[in-house]
C-alpha positions in Angstrom: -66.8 0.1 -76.1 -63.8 -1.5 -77.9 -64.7 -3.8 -80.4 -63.4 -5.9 -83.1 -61.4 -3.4 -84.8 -60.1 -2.2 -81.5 -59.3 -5.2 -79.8 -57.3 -6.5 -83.3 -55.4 -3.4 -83.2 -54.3 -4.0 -79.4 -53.6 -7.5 -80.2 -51.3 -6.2 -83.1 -49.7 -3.9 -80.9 -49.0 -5.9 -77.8 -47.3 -8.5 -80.6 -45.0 -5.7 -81.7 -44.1 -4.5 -78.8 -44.8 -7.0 -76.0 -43.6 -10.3 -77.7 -39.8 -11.9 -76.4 -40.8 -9.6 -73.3 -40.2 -11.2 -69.9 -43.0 -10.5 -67.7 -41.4 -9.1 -64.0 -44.4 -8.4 -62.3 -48.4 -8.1 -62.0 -50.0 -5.7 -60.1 -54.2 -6.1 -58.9 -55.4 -2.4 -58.2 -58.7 -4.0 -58.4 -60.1 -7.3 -56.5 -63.5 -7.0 -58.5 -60.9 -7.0 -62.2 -59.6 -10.6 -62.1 -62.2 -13.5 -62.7 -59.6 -16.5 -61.9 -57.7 -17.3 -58.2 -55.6 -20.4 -59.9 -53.0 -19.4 -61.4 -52.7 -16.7 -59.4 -51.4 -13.3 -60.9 -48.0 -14.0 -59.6 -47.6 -17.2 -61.8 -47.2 -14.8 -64.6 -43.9 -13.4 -63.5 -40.5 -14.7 -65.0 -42.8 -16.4 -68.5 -41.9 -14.4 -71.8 -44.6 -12.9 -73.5 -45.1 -15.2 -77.1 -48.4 -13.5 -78.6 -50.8 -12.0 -78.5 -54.2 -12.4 -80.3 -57.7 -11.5 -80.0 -61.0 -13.8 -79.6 -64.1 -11.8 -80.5 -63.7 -9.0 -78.6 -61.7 -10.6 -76.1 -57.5 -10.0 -75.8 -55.1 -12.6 -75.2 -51.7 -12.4 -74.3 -50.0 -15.8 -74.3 -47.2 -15.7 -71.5 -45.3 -19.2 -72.6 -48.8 -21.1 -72.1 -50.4 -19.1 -69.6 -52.8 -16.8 -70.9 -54.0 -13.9 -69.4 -57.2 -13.1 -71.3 -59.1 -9.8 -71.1 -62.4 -8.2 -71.6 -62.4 -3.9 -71.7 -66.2 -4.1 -71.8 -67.8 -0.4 -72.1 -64.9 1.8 -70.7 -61.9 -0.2 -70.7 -58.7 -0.2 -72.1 -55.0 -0.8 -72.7 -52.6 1.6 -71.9 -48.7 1.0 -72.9 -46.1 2.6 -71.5 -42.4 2.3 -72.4 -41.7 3.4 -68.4 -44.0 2.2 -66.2 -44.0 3.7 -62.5 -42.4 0.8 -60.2 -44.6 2.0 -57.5 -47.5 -0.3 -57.6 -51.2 1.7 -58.2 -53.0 2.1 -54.8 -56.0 0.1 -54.8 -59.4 1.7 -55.3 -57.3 4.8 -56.7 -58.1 6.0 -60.1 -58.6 4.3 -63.2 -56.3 1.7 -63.1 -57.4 -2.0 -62.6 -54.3 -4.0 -63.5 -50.5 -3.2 -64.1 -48.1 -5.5 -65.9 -44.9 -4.9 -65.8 -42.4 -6.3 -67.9 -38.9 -6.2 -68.7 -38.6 -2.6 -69.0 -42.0 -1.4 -70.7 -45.4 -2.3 -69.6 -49.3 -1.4 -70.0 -52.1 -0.9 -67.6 -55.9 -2.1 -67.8 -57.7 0.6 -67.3 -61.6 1.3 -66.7 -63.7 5.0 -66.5 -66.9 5.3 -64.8 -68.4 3.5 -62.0 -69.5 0.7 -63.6 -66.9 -1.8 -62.7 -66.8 -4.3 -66.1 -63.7 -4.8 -67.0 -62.4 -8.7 -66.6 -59.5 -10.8 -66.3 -58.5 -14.5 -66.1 -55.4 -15.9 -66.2 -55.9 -19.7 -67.5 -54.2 -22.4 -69.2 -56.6 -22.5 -72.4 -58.3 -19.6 -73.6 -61.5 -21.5 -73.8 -61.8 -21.9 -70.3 -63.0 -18.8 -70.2 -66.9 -18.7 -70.2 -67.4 -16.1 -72.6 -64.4 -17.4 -75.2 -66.2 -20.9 -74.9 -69.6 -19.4 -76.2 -68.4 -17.5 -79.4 -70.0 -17.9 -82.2 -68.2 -17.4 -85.4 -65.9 -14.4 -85.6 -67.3 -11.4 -87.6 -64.3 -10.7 -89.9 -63.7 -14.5 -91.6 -67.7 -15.8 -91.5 -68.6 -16.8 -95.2 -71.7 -15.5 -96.4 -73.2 -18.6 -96.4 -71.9 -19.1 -92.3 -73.7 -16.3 -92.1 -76.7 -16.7 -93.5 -77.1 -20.2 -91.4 -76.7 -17.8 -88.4 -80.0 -15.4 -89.7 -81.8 -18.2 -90.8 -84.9 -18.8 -88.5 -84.2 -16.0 -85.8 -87.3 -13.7 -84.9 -84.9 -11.2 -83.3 -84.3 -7.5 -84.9 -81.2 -8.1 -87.3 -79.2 -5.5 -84.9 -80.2 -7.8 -81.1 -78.3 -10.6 -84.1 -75.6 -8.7 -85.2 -74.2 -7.8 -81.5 -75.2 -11.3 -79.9 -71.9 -12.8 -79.1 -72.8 -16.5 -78.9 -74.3 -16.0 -83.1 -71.1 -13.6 -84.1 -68.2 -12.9 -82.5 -66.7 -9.3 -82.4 -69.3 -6.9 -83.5 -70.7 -4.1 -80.5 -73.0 -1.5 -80.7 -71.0 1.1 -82.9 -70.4 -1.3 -85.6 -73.7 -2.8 -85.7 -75.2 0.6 -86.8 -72.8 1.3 -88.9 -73.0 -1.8 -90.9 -76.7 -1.6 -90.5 -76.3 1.6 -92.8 -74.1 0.7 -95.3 -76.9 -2.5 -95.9 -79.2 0.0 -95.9 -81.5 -2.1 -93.5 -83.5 -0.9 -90.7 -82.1 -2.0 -87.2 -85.7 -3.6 -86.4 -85.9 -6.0 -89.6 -86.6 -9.8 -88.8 -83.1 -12.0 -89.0 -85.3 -14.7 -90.3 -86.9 -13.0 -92.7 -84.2 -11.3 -94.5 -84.6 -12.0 -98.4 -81.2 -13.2 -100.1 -80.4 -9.6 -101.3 -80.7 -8.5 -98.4 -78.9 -10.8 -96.5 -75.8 -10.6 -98.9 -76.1 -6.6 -98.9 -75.3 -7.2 -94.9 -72.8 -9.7 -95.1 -71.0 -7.2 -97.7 -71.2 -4.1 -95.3 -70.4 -6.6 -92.6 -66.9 -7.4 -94.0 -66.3 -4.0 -95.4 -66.8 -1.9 -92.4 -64.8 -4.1 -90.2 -61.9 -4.4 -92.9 -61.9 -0.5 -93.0 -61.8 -0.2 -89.6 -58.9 -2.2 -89.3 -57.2 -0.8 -91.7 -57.9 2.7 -90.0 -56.5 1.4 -86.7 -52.8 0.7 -87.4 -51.7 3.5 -85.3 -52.7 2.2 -81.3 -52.1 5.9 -80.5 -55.3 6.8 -82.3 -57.2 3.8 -81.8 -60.2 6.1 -80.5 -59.6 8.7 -82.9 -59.7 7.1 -85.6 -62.8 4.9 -84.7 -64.6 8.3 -84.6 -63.7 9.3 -86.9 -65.2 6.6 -89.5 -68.5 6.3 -88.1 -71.6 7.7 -90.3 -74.4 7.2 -88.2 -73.3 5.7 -84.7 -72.9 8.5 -81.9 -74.1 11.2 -84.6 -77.5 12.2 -83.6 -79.2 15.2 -84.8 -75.9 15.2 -87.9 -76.5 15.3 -91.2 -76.2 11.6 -92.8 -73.0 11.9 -94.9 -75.2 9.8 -97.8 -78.2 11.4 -98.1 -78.3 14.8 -95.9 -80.7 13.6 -93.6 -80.5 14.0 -90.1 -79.2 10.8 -88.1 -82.0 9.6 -85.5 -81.7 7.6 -82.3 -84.0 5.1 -80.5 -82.8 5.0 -76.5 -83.5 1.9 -74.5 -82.4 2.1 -70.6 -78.9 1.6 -70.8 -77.9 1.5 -74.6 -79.0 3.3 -78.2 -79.1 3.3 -81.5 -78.5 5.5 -84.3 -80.1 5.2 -88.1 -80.6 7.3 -91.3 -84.3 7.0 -91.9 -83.9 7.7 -95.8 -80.9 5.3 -96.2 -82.5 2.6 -94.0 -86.2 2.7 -93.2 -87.8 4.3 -96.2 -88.2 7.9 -94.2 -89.9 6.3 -91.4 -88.6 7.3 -88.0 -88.1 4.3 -85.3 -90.2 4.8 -82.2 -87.7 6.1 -79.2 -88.4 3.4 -76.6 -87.5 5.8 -73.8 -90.1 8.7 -75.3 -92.6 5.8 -75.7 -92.9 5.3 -71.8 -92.5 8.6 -71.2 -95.8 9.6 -72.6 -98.0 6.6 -71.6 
């Protein structure tokens, strides 16, 4: 799932490349891809393209005051090419969910898998977009005492905390773990009951693992390379942690996971797998 690095590195790119861009045309492969009915799609055409910037996880591109806004969710992305195909996509064909042409160049939106997620509204005002209107504070500029205010009091796991949008904005499954083990906190510790250490150990890894990752995403060719390529824990099960030696361990829920060191974050003790736990009752 794109997340904040991602998304910043898109927003980036669609600034270098899109901006003083006319757009000539938009193409809807799929009905189920576009939230909004006014505007329409077609009141995109003829307005230039004057930024583009990202809202937690969510990418804007500001067309001269109308904004098309989108979310990739799990398997989205962005796809730029400097020669699109003038034929529009054929609806329910493939990947593609949108096309946007512009003056020359364009990019599609793209979504793998059957799982349909991926969502666009065109609007006026950015925060006329549910989602956008429920942020919390974004992930990359919260203070650490912002963010302690946002731990303070919360009986949830630190990790349900750390990828709830409406408390902080940007941060997904990937980055939660790996921020998780550069805090060296277990995934399951109380929000609330986070000691100050602690709390500024997380806020620390927070900031530093995000500012790596953006750094590590200036090329949008590699975008998913690259994010692979940084991760210590997340998507690594059964891998040696690249701290300590141990192996990496998951807990699997019904539609998500996580991944841990148990030396570097829960003393040696292994996290009971949700999944195995109903298995066996």
């Amino acid at each position: 799932m794109p997340e904040l690095p991602e998304v910043e590195a898109l927003a980036r790119h669609l600034r270098d490349v899109a901006a003083g861009r006319a757009v000539t045309r938009v193409d809807v492969a799929s009905m189920s891809v576009l939230k909004t009915a006014d505007p329409p799609h077609t009141a995109l055409a003829g307005r230039v393209v004057t930024g583009a910037d990202r809202r937690g996880k969510y990418l804007d591109l500001d067309c001269d005051g109308l904004h098309l806004v989108v979310h990739l969710a799990r398997a989205g992305w962005l796809r730029w090419s400097d020669a699109l195909a003038p034929a529009p996509p054929k609806p329910g064909r493939g990947p593609i969910a949108m096309r946007v042409h512009l003056d020359g160049p364009g990019f599609d939106l793209t979504e793998a898998g059957t799982q349909k997620r991926l969502a666009a509204w065109i609007v006026h005002d950015p925060a006329e977009v549910p989602g956008i209107a429920k942020l919390g504070p974004d992930a990359l500029g919260i203070t650490e005492e912002e963010f302690a205010a946002v731990l303070a009091g919360r009986s949830e796991r630190v990790k349900t905390v750390l990828t709830d949008q409406s408390r902080l904005a940007g941060v997904g499954g990937a980055y939660s773990d790996e921020v998780l083990h550069r805090a060296k906190l277990s995934p399951f510790a109380t929000a609330g009951k986070l000691g100050e250490d602690a709390v500024r150990r997380l806020h620390a890894a927070l900031r530093e693992v995000l500012s790596d990752a953006v750094d590590r995403s200036r090329d949008a060719a590699r975008l998913k390379a690259e994010k692979r390529s940084g991760l210590r824990v997340h998507g690594r099960t059964g891998l040696p942690c690249p701290v300590c030696g141990d192996l990496v361990r998951e807990v699997s829920f019904a539609d998500r996971s996580l991944q841990y060191c148990p030396t570097c974050q829960t003393g040696g003790k292994r996290l009971a797998d949700r999944r195995m736990s109903r298995l066996l009752k």
